[in-house]
N, C-alpha and C positions, 0 to 999 in steps of 0.2 A: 551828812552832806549839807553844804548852804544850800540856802533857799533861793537863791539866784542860781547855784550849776544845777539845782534840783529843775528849775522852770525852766533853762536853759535845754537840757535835755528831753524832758519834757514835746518844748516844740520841736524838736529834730523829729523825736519818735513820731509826731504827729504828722511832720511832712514827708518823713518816712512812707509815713502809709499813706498817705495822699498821692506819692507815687507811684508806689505797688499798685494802689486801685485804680489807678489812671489809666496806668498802661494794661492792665487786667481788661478794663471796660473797652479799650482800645484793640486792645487782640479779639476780645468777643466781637465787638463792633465788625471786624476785619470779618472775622470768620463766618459773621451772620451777612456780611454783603458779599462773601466771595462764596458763598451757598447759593444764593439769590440771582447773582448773575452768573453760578452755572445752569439756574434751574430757566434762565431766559433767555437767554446769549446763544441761540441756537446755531449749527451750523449745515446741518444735512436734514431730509427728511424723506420719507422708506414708500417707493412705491411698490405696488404690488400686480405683477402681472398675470396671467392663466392662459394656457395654450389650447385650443378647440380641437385642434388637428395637428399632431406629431408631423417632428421633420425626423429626418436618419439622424441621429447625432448621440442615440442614446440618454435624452433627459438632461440637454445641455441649454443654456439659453445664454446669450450676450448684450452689453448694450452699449449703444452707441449715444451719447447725449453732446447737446450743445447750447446754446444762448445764454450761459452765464459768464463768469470772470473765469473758467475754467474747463473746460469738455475734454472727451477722447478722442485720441485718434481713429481713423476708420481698422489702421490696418493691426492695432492693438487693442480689441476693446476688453474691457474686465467681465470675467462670468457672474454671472445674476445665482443668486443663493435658491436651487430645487427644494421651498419647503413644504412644501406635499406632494409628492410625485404621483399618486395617485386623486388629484383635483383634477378632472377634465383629465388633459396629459400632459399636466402639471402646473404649480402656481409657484411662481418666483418674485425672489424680491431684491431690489438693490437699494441703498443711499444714498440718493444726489444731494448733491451742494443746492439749500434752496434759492438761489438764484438762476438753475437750470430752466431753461423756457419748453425744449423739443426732447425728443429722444425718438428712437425706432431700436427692434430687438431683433436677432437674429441666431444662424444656428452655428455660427462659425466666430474665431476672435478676431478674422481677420477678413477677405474677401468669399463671398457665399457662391456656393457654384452654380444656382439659380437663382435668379429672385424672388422665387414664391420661398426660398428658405431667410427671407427676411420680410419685418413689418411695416406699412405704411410708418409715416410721421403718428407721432401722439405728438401734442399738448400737454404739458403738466399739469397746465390751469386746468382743464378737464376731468383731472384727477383728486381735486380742491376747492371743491365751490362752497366757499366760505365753512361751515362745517359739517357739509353733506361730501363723503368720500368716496371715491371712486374706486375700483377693479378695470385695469384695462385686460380688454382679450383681443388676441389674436385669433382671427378665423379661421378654419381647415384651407386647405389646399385649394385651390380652383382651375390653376394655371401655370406650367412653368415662367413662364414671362412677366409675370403680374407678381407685386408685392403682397403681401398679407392681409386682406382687409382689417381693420381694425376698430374696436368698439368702445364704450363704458359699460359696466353693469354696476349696480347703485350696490351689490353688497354680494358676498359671496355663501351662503347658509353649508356649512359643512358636517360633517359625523365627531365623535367628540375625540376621536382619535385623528381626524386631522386637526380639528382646534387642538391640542398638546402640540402638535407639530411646531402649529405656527409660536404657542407661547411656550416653547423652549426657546425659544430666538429672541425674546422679549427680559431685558435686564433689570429685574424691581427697584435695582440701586440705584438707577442711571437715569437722569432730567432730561434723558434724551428725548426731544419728539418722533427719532425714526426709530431708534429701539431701548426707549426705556419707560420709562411710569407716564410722562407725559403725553405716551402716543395711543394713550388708555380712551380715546373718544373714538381714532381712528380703529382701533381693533375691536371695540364694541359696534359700531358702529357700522364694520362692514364682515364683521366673522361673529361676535359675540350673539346681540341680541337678535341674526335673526335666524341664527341655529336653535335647536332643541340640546341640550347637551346635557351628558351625565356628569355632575357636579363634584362625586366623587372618585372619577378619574382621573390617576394619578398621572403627574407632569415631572418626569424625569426632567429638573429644569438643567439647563445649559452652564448659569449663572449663578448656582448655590442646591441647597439642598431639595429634594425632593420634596414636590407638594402635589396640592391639588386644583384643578379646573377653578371651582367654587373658591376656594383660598386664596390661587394666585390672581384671579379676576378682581376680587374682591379687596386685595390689597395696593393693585394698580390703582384701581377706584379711589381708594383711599388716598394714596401721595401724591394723586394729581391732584383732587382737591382741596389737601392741604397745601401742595403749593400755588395754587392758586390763588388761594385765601391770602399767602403770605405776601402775594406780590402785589 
């Protein structure tokens, strides 16, 4: 071959690859910022309620929210998630849009046939102070006429068979703050550390294979602070 089509070829092959590797470092690029802003880009995050005093309704709970770019109606609200039916008499959980300001829960999707079968106003921000996390409770009965008093408790200590409960409901894969790795401050913080719990009680998990307390706590731990670190 001459030594002009040899050098000639040459730089082809060489821009060749300068493009391969361009667009290579360009898709990784792509893929390590489209990671990064699912791991921040949040859009909901998970309150958690508990009831003091049952209504009739069989272990049902509703919610009504409002003050963001989006709320329910009164006369259709969605059911809140029973994940320990045995907490008090019971502790629920939903995922609002974090721009929600209010909410109140009830025993009905629609209109309640007393008003003690629904709760004062909550605050959200009450449930969020900075990252001290809150439990709201609703109080027993006092009154048909009267709504629900309503509280905060700073954390909920439970048996290690309701922690499974709650982290079957918790996605390891998911950057979610209301139910995946990054809501690993909020569930330690108001179920983890200030229970006693059996570490090698197994978590029939919801979201993959079966583990344990100690393993899946441990792992949450872990990819929240590695995406943190990333971010």
């Amino acid at each position: 071959m001459n030594t002009k089509i040899k050098r000639a070829s040459l730089l082809l092959g060489i821009a060749a690859l300068g493009i391969v590797t361009s667009a290579s470092l360009l898709t990784n690029s792509y893929h390590l910022f489209s990671q990064n802003q699912a791991a921040t880009v949040q859009t909901d995050r998970r309150i958690y309620v508990y009831l003091e005093g049952a209504w009739d309704n069989a272990g049902h709970m509703y919610i009504y929210y409002w003050g963001g770019a989006e709320g329910t109606t009164w006369l259709s609200c969605p059911e809140m998630t029973n994940v320990v039916s045995d907490y008090w008499q019971g502790l629920f959980y939903y995922d609002i849009p974090m721009d929600v300001t209010d909410f109140l829960v009830k025993d009905s999707t629609g209109d309640v046939s007393k008003l003690s079968n629904q709760s004062a106003n909550i605050l959200v921000a009450d449930l969020f102070v900075g990252t001290d996390y809150k439990v709201a409770t609703v109080k027993a009965w006092a009154n048909d006429g009267v709504a629900r008093v309503v509280g905060t408790a700073d954390n909920a200590p439970m048996s290690s068979l309701q922690a499974v409960a709650v982290l079957n409901n918790i996605d390891s894969c998911d950057s979610s703050y209301a139910g995946g790795y990054n809501s690993w401050p909020q569930l330690d913080d108001l179920f983890i550390s200030p229970s006693t719990l059996e570490g090698s009680t197994v978590v029939p998990d919801n979201f993959g294979d079966d583990t344990t307390i100690a393993d899946k706590t441990a792992y949450l731990e872990a990819k929240y602070l590695a995406d943190q670190a990333a971010m």
